[in-house]
C-alpha positions in Angstrom: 0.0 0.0 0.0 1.5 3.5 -1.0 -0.7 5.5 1.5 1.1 4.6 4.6 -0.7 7.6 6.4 -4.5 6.4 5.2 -3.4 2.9 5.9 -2.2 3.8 9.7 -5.3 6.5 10.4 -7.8 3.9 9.4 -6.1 0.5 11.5 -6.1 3.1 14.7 -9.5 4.1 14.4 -11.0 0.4 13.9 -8.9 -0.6 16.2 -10.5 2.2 18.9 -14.2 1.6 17.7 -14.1 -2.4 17.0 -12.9 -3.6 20.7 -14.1 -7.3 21.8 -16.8 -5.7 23.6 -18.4 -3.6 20.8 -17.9 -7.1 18.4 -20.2 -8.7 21.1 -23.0 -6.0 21.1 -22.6 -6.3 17.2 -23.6 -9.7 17.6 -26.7 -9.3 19.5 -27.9 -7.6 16.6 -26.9 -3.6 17.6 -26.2 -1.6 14.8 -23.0 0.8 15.3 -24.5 4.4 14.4 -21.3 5.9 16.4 -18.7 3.9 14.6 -20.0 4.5 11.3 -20.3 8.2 11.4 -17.0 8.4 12.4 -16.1 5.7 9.4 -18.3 8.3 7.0 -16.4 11.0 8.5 -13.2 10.3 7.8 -14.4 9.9 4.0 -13.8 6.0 3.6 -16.7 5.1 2.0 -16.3 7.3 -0.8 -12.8 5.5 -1.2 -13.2 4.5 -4.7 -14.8 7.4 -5.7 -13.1 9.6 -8.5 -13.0 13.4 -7.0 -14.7 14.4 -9.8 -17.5 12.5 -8.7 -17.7 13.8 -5.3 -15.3 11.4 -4.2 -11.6 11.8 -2.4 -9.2 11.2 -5.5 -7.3 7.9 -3.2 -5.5 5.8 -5.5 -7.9 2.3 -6.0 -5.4 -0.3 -4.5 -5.2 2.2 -1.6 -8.9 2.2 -1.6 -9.0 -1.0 -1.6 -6.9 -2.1 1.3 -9.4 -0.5 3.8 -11.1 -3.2 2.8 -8.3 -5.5 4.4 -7.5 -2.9 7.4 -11.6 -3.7 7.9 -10.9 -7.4 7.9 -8.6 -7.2 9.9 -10.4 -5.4 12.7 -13.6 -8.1 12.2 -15.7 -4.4 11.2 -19.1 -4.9 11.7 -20.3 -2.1 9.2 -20.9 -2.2 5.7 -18.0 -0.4 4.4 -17.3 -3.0 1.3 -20.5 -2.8 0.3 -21.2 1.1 0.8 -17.8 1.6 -1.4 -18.5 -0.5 -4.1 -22.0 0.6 -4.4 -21.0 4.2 -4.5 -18.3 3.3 -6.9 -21.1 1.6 -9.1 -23.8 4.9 -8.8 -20.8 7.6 -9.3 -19.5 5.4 -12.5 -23.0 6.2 -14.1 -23.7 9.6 -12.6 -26.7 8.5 -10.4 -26.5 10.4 -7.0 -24.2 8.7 -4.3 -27.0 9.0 -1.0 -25.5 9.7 2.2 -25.3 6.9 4.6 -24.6 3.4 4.9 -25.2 1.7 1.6 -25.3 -2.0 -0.1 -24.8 -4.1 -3.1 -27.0 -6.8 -4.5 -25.2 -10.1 -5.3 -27.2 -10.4 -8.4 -25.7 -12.3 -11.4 -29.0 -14.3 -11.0 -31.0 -12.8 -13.6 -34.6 -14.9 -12.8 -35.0 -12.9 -9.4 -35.7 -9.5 -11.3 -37.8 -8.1 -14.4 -37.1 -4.3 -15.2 -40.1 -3.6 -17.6 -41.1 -0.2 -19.1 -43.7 1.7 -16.9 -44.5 4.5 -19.2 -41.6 6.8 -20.0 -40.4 5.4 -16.6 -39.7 1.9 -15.2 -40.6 -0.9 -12.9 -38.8 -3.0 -11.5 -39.9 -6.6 -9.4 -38.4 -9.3 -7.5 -36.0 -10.7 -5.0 -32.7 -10.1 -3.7 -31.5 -12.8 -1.9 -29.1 -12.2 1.1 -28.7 -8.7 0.7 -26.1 -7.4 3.1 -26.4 -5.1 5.7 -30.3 -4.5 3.9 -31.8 -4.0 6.9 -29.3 -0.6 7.7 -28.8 0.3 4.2 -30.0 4.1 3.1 -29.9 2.5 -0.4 -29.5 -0.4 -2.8 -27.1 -0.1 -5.9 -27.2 -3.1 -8.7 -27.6 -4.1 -12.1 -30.3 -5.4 -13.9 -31.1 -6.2 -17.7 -33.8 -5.3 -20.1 -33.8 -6.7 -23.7 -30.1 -7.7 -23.0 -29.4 -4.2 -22.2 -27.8 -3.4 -18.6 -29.0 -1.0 -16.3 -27.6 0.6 -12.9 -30.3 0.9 -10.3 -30.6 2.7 -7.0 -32.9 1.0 -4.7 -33.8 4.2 -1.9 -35.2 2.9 1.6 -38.7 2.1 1.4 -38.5 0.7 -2.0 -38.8 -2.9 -0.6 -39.7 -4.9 2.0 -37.1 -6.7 4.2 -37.1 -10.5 5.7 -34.4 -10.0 8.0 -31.3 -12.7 8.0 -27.7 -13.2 9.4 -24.7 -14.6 8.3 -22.6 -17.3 10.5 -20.9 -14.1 11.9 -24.2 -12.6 12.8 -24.1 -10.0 10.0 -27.4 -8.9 8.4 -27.9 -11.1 5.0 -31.6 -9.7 4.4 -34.3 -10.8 1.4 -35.5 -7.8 -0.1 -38.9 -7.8 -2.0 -38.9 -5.4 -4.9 -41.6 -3.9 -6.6 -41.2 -0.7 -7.4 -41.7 2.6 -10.2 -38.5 4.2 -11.4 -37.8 7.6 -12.9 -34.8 8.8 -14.2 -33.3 9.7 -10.7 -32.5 6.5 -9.8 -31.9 4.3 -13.3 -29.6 5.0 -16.1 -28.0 2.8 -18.5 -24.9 1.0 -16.5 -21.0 1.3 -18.1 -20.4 -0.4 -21.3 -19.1 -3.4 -20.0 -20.2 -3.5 -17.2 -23.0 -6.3 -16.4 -24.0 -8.4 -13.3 -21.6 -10.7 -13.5 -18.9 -8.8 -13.2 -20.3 -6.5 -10.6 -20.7 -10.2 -8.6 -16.7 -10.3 -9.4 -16.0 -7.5 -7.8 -17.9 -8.3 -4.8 -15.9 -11.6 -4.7 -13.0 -9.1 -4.9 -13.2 -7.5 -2.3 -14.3 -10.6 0.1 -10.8 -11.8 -1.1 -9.4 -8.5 0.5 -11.8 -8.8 4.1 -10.9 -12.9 4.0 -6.7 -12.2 4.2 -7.1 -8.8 6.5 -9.1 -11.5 8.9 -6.2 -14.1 8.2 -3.6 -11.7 9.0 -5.5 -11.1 12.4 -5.8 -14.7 13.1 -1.8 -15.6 12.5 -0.4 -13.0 14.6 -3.3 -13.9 17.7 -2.0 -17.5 17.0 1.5 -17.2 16.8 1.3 -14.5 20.5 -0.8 -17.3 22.0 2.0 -19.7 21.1 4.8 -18.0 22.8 2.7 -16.7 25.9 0.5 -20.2 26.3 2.9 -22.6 28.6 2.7 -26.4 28.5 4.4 -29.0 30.0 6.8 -26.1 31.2 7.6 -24.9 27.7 5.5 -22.4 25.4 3.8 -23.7 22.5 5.5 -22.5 19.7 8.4 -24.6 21.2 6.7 -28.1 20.7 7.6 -29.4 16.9 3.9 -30.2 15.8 3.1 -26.8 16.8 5.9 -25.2 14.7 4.6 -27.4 11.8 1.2 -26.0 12.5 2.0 -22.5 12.7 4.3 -22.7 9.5 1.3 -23.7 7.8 -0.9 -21.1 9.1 1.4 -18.7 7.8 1.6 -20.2 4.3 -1.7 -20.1 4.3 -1.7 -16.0 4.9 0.6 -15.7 2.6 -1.1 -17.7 -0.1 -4.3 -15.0 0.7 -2.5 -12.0 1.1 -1.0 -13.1 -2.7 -4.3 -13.7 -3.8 -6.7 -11.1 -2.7 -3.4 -8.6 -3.8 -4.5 -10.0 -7.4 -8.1 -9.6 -7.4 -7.2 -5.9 -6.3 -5.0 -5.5 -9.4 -7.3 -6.7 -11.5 -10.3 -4.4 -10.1 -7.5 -1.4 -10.0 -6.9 -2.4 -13.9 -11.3 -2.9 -14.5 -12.6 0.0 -13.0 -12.8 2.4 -16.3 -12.2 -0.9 -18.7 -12.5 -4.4 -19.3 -12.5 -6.8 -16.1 -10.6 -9.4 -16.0 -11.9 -12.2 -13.8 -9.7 -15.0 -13.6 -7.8 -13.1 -11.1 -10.6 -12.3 -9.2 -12.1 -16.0 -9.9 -8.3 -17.4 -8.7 -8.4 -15.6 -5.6 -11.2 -16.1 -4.2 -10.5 -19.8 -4.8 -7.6 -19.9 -2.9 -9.0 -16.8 -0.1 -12.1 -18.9 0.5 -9.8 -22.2 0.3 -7.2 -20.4 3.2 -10.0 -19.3 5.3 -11.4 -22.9 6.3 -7.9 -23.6 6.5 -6.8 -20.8 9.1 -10.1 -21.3 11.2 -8.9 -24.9 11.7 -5.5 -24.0 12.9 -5.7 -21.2 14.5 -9.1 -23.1 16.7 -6.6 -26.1 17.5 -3.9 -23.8 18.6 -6.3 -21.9 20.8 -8.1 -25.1 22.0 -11.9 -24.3 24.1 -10.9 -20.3 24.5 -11.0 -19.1 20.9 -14.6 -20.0 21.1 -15.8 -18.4 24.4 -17.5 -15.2 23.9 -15.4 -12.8 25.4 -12.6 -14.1 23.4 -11.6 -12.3 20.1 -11.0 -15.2 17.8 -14.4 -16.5 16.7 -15.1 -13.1 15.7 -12.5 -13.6 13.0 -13.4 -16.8 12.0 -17.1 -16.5 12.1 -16.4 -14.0 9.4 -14.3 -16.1 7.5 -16.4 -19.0 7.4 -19.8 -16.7 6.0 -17.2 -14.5 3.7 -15.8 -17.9 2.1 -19.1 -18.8 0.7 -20.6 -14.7 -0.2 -19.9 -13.8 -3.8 -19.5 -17.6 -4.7 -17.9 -20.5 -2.9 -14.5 -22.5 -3.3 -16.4 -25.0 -5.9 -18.0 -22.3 -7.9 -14.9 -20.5 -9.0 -13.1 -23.5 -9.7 -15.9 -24.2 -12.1 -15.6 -20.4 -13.5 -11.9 -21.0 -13.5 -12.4 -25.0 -15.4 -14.8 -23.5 -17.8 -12.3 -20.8 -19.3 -9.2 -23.2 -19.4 -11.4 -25.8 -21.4 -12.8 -22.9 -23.5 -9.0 -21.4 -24.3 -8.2 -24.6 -25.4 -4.3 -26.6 -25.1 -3.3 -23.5 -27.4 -4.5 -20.9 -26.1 -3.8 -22.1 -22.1 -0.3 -20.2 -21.3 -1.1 -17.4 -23.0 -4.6 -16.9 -20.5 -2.5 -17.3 -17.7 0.3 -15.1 -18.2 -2.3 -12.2 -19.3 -4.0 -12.9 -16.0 
């Protein structure tokens, strides 16, 4: 990260608003007004904004690696989701609301029907597992019309909400849609740009929350290793443990690698053409490290990582809901299957070395 100065601001203030205590209220369903205005404040959701849009002008892998500093903290806000849905309204010149705002993870094209309404539009369905719904001053997502995409802004009181959680206890929520739309809040979407790859980029930037939450979990389980005494000797002394905890750490490394090249490749997409096996790559191998790590780091902790007052499972809770948001370990691989087959034994090295 080249912003060493955004990067440090934005660990010391999660660090200050996201203790173990606040994680547990979080859990019990209590929605962090407090740490998100001073989030908002600070102008990280408009991260990946362009200035000209009303945004801050941060270079997009700086931008990005909030997304890992949030991670890293177990953040129970929406900040993903609010800057890649303002990202997504700025790109098409609908107005960025203020507010915490979300994403629909719709590549599912069966679950909404944009039809004319006049010179307007209407728009009806479901999102399914909308994060953060329940909080969210607004919707932003992408939906087609005679092949045509569109970007939409769904405002509060456009649907109605059945409330759901994640493993980690975040708000997943079903949102019914059926709704009138004037010019305000669609307009035609990015050439380019189309659900599919909008789902990429939320995969994208799970690959970034996933290694920030690995980092965390490493350098908990490598402290508890030298501080834990057994047998009159620390942990991290015993040989299975080293081989353990060498693991663990190839594991963060193998994320950290990973999620680094699904934020290249968004960097690169963001004005052009996305390229997705990087994104579909890493969150392959994030999703893969994440069951990993949980397992490790659990064993090394034995019954405490899972008490409540215990940081851990806050971590790992995450990493177990994020591996499977924006498409599991078995869907990418399919993604990733499909476009070797379709490249073809000639055409093989060349897709890899341009991904």
């Amino acid at each position: 990260m080249n912003d060493t100065v955004l990067a440090d601001t934005a660990h010391r203030l999660f660090a200050e608003r996201f203790t173990p205590e606040v994680l547990r209220a979080a859990d019990q369903g209590l929605w962090l007004g407090d740490a998100w205005a001073a989030i908002a404040e600070m102008g990280l959701p408009l991260a990946m904004v362009p200035e000209e849009s009303g945004g801050f002008g941060v270079d997009m892998t700086d931008a990005l690696e909030l997304i890992r500093i949030a991670g890293f903290h177990a953040a129970p806000v929406p900040l993903a989701e609010t800057m890649l849905a303002s990202w997504l309204l700025a790109r098409t010149g609908l107005e960025i609301p203020a507010g915490p705002l979300s994403i629909a993870p719709t590549q599912w094209k069966d679950n909404l029907t944009l039809t004319r309404n006049g010179a307007g539009w209407r728009l009806a369905g479901t999102l399914q597992r909308v994060p953060w719904g329940r909080v969210a001053t607004a919707v932003a997502l992408l939906a087609e019309h005679e092949t045509a995409a569109f970007t939409v802004r769904l405002d509060a009181g456009d649907w109605t909400a059945e409330e759901g959680r994640n493993i980690a206890g975040e708000p997943r929520d079903t949102l019914k849609v059926d709704v009138a739309l004037d010019a305000s809040k669609i307009t035609p979407a990015a050439p380019g740009l189309t659900g599919a790859e909008l789902f990429a980029m939320g995969a994208a930037l799970r690959c970034l929350a996933m290694a920030g939450a690995i980092d965390r979990a490493l350098e908990m389980t490598l402290k508890y290793a030298e501080e834990r005494v057994q047998f009159g000797r620390p942990l991290g002394k015993f040989q299975a443990v080293q081989q353990n905890l060498a693991v663990l750490a190839g594991q963060a490394a193998a994320a950290g690698a990973a999620a680094d090249g699904a934020a290249e490749a968004i960097a690169e997409g963001v004005t052009g053409l996305l390229r997705i096996l990087p994104i579909a790559a890493g969150k392959q191998r994030c999703s893969e490290a994440a069951g990993l790590t949980a397992s490790i780091a659990h064993q090394m902790h034995g019954a405490i990582g899972f008490t409540h007052e215990h940081m851990l499972h806050h971590l790992t809770r995450r990493l177990w809901s994020w591996r499977d948001e924006f498409g599991n370990e078995a869907f990418w691989a399919l993604r990733i299957g499909r476009q070797i087959a379709t490249a073809g034994a000639e055409g093989l090295w060349p897709l890899v070395t341009a991904a």
